[in-house]
KOLNU-606145 format. One record per residue (C-alpha): residue in three letters; residue number from 1; z, y, x. Coordinates in Angstrom, 1 decimal, padded with zeros to 4 digits. Example, Ala and Ser with C-alpha at 12.3 -4.5 7.8 and 13.67 -1.06 7.14 Angstrom:
type|seq|z|y|x
Ala|1|007.8|-004.5|012.3
Ser|2|007.1|-001.1|013.7
END
This chain:
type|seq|z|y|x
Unk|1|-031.9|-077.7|-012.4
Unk|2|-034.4|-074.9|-013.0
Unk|3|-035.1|-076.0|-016.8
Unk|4|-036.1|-073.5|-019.2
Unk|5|-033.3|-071.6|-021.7
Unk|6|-034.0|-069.7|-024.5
Unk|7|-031.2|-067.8|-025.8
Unk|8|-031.3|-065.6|-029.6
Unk|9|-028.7|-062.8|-029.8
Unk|10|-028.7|-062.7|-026.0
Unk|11|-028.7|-059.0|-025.9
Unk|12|-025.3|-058.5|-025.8
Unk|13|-021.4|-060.1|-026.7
Unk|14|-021.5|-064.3|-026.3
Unk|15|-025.0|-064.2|-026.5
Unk|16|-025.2|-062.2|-023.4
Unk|17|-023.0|-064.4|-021.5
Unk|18|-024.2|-067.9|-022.7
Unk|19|-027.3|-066.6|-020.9
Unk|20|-025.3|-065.6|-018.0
Unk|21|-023.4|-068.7|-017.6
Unk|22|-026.5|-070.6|-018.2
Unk|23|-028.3|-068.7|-015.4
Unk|24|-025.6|-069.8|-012.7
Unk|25|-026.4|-073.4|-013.4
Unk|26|-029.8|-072.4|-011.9
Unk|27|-031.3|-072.1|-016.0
Unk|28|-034.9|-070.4|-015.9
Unk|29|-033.4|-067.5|-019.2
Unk|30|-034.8|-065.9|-021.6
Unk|31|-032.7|-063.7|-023.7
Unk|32|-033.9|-062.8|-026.9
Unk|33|-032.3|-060.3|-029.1
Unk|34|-033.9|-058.1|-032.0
Unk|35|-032.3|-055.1|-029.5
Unk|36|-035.0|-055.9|-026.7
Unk|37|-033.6|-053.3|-024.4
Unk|38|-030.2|-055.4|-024.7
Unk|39|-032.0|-058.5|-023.9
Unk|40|-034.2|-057.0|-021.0
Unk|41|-030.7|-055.7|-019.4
Unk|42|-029.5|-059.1|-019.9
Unk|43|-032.1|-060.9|-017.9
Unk|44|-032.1|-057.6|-015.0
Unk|45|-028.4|-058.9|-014.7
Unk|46|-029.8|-062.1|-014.2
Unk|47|-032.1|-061.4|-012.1
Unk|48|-029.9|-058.9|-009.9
Unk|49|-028.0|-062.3|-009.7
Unk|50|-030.8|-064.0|-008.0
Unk|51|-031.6|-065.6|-011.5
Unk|52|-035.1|-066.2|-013.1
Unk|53|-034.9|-064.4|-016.7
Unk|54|-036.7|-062.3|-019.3
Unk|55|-035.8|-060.2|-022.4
Unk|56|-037.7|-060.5|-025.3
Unk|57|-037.7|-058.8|-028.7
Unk|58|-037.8|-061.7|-031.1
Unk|59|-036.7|-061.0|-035.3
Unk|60|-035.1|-064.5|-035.7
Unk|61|-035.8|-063.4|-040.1
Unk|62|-039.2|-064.2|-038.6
Unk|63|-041.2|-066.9|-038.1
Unk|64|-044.1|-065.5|-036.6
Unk|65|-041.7|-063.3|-034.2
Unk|66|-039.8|-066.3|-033.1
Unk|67|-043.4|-067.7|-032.6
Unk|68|-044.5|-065.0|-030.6
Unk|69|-041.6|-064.9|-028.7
Unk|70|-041.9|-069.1|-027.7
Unk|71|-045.6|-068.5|-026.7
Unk|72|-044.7|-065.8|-024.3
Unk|73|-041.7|-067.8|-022.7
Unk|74|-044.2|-070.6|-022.1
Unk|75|-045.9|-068.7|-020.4
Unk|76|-043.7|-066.9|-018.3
Unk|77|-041.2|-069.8|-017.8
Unk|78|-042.4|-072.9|-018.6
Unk|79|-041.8|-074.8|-022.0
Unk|80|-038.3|-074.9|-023.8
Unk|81|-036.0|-077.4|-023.1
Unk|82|-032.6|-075.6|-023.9
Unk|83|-031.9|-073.6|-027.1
Unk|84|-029.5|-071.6|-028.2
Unk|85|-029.0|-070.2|-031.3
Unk|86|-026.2|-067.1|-031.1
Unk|87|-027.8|-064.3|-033.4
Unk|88|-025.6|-063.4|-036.0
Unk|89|-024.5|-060.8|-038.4
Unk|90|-021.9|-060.4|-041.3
Unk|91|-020.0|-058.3|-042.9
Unk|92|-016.2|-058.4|-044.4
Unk|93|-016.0|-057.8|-048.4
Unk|94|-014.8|-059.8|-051.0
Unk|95|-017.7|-061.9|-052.4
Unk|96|-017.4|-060.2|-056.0
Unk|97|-018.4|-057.2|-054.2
Unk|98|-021.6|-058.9|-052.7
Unk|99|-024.7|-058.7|-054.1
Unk|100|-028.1|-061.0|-054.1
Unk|101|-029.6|-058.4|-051.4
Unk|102|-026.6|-059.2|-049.1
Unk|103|-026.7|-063.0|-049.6
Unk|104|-030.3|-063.3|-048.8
Unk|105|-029.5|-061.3|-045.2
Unk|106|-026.8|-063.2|-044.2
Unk|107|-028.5|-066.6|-044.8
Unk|108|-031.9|-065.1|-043.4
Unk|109|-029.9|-064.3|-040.0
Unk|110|-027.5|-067.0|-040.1
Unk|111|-028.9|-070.4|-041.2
Unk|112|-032.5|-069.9|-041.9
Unk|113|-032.7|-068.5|-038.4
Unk|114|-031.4|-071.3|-036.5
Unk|115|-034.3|-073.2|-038.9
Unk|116|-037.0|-071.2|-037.7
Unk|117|-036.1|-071.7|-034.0
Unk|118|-035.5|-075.7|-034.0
Unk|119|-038.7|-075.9|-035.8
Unk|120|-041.1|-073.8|-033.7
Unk|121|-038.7|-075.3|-029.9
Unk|122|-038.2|-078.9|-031.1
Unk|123|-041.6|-080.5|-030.7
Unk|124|-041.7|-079.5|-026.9
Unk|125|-038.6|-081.1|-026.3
Unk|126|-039.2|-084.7|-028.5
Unk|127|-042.3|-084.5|-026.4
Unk|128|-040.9|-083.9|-023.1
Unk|129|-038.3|-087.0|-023.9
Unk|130|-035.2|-084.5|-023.0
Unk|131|-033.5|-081.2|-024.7
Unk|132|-030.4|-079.2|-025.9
Unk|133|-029.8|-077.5|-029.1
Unk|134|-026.5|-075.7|-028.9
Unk|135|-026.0|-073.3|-032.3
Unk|136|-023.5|-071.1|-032.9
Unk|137|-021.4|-071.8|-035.9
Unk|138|-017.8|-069.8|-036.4
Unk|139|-014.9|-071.5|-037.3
Unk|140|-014.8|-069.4|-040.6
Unk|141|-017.1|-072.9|-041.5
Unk|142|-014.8|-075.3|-040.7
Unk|143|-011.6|-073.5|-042.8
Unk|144|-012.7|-070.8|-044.9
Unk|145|-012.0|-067.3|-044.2
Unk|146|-011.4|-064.6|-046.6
Unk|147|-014.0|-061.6|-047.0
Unk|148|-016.5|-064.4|-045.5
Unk|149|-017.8|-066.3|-048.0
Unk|150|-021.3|-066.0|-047.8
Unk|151|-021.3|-066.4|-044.0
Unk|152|-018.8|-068.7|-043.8
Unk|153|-021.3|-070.9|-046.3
Unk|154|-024.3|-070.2|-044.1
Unk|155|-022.2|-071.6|-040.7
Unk|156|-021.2|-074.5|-042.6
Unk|157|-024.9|-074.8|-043.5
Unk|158|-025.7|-074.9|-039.6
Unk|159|-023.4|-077.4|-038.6
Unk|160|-024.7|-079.9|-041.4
Unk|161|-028.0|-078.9|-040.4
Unk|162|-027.1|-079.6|-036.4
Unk|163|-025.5|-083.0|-037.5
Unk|164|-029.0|-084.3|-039.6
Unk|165|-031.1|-082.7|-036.4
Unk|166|-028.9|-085.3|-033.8
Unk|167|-029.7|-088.1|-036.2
Unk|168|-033.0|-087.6|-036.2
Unk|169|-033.7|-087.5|-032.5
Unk|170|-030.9|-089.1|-030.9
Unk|171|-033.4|-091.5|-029.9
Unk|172|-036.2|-089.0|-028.2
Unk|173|-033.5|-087.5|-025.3
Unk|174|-032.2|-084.6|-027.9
Unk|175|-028.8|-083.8|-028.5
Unk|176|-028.2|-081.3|-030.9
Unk|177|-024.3|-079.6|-031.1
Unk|178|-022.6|-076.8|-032.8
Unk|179|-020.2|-074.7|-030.6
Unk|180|-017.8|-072.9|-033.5
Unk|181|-015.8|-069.6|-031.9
Unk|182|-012.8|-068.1|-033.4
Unk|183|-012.3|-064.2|-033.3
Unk|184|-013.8|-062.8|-030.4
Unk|185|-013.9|-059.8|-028.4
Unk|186|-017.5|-059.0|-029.1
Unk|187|-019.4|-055.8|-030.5
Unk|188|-020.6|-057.9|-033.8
Unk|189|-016.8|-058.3|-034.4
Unk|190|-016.3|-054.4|-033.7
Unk|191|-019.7|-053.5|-035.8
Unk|192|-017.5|-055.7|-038.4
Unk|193|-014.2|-053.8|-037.9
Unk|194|-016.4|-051.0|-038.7
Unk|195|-017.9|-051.7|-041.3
Unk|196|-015.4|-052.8|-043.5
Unk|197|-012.7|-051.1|-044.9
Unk|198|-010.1|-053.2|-044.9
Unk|199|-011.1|-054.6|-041.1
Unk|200|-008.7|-054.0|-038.9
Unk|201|-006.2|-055.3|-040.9
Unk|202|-008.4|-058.7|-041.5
Unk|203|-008.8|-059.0|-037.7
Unk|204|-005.3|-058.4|-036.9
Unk|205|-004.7|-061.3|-039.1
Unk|206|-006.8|-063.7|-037.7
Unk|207|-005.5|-062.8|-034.4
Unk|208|-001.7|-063.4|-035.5
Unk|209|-003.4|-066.6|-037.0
Unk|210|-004.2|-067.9|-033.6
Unk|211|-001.7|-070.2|-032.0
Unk|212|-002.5|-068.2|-028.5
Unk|213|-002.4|-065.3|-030.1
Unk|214|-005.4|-063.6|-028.8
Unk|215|-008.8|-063.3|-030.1
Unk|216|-011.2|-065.3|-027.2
Unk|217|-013.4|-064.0|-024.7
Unk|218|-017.4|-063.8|-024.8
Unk|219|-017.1|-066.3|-021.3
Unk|220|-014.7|-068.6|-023.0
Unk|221|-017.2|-069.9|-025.4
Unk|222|-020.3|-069.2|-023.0
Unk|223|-018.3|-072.4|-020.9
Unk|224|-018.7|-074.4|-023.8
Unk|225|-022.2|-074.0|-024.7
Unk|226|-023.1|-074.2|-020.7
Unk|227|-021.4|-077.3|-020.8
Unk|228|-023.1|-079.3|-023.9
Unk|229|-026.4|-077.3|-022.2
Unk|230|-026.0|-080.0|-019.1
Unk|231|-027.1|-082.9|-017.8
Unk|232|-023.8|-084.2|-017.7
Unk|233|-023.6|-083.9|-022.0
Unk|234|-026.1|-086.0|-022.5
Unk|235|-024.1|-088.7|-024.9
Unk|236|-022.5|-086.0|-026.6
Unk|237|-024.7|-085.3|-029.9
Unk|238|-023.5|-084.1|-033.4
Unk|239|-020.3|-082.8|-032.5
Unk|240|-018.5|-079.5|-033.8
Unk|241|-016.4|-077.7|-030.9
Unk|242|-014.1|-074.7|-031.6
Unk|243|-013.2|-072.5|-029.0
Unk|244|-010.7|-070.6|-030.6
Unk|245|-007.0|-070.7|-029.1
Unk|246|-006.3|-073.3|-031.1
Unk|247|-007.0|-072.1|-034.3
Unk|248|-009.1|-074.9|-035.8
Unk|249|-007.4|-078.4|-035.0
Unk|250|-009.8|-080.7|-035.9
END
């Protein structure tokens, strides 16, 4: 079905895909990304496809940019019944070496983001008596993971956040899930690699960590967040999903 998708951090790495994956169900995307030339080549793949999609420029730390960004996608697509938060950013160091400047980023980006979004894309959707909310958590919520402590706090933030959301409108055709990746092959994991001196050794580990032994593709997750996108998920609500080789066995 042609219903509307709105996708943040879908300029590039899962983001990118989710809106992909989402546009070969026959999704209407937009892709929004704070890089709005990654999220208009994101909807010209689309579209080379044979997809419906636009990019858009949106500052999830923003309220009035997320704002913006849902006014113009109702009126170039239609109003939102599918979102997905993906936009994310982190990087590795141990928490003694963070300061308040950092922590205030991280939970800008990473949990008051996904705030922002619900709030302004929810009321369309109670309204309309059917939507999805799939967010982006990381399995560094669900176990703890060393050098991520403020991020790992901020994704455990947004899966209690996703739980109280289902609650509240199971009732009004909304499910709301959290889709939790392991390491994967994405360039926020190399921009942390990067960034961080002791990254590549971190990484390694969390690779070795994983029963398959492989950090996880960008489409490997982008199946799972299609999937609880559908139709077919619609008495799945409140539910935490890793897709991470195995990592998290929960």
């Amino acid at each position: 079905m042609d219903r509307v998708a709105l996708v943040t951090g879908g300029g590039s790495g899962i983001g990118r895909q989710i809106c992909l994956a989402l546009a070969a169900q026959g999704r209407k995307v937009a892709a929004a990304d704070l890089n709005a030339s990654g999220a208009a080549e994101t909807a010209a793949q689309i579209a080379a496809a044979g997809g419906m999609a636009i990019g858009l420029g949106v500052d999830v730390t923003s309220l009035d940019s997320i704002q913006q960004g849902h006014l113009q996608v109702l009126d170039e697509l239609g109003p939102v019944e599918i979102l997905v938060n993906c936009a994310g950013w982190d990087v590795l160091m141990p928490f003694l070496d963070t300061d308040e400047d950092f922590w205030d980023k991280v939970i800008d980006i990473n949990y008051k983001g996904v705030l922002r979004t619900v709030h302004t894309c929810l009321p369309s959707m109670i309204d309309a008596g059917w939507g999805r909310i799939v967010n982006i958590g990381s399995d560094a919520a669900r176990v703890g993971s060393s050098l991520e402590a403020v991020y790992s706090g901020a994704k455990g933030g947004v899966i209690s956040f996703s739980k109280t959301i289902a609650r509240e409108v199971a009732r009004k055709g909304v499910t709301s899930n959290v889709v939790c990746p392991g390491p994967t092959d994405t360039p926020l994991l190399d921009g942390i690699i990067q960034a961080s001196a002791d990254g590549e050794r971190v990484i390694g580990a969390m690779a070795r960590a994983v029963p398959m032994k492989r950090v996880g593709q960008p489409q490997e997750v982008a199946s799972a967040v299609a999937y609880l996108a559908s139709e077919e998920a619609g008495f799945i609500t409140g539910q935490t999903l890793s897709v991470s080789g195995g990592l998290t066995m929960s």
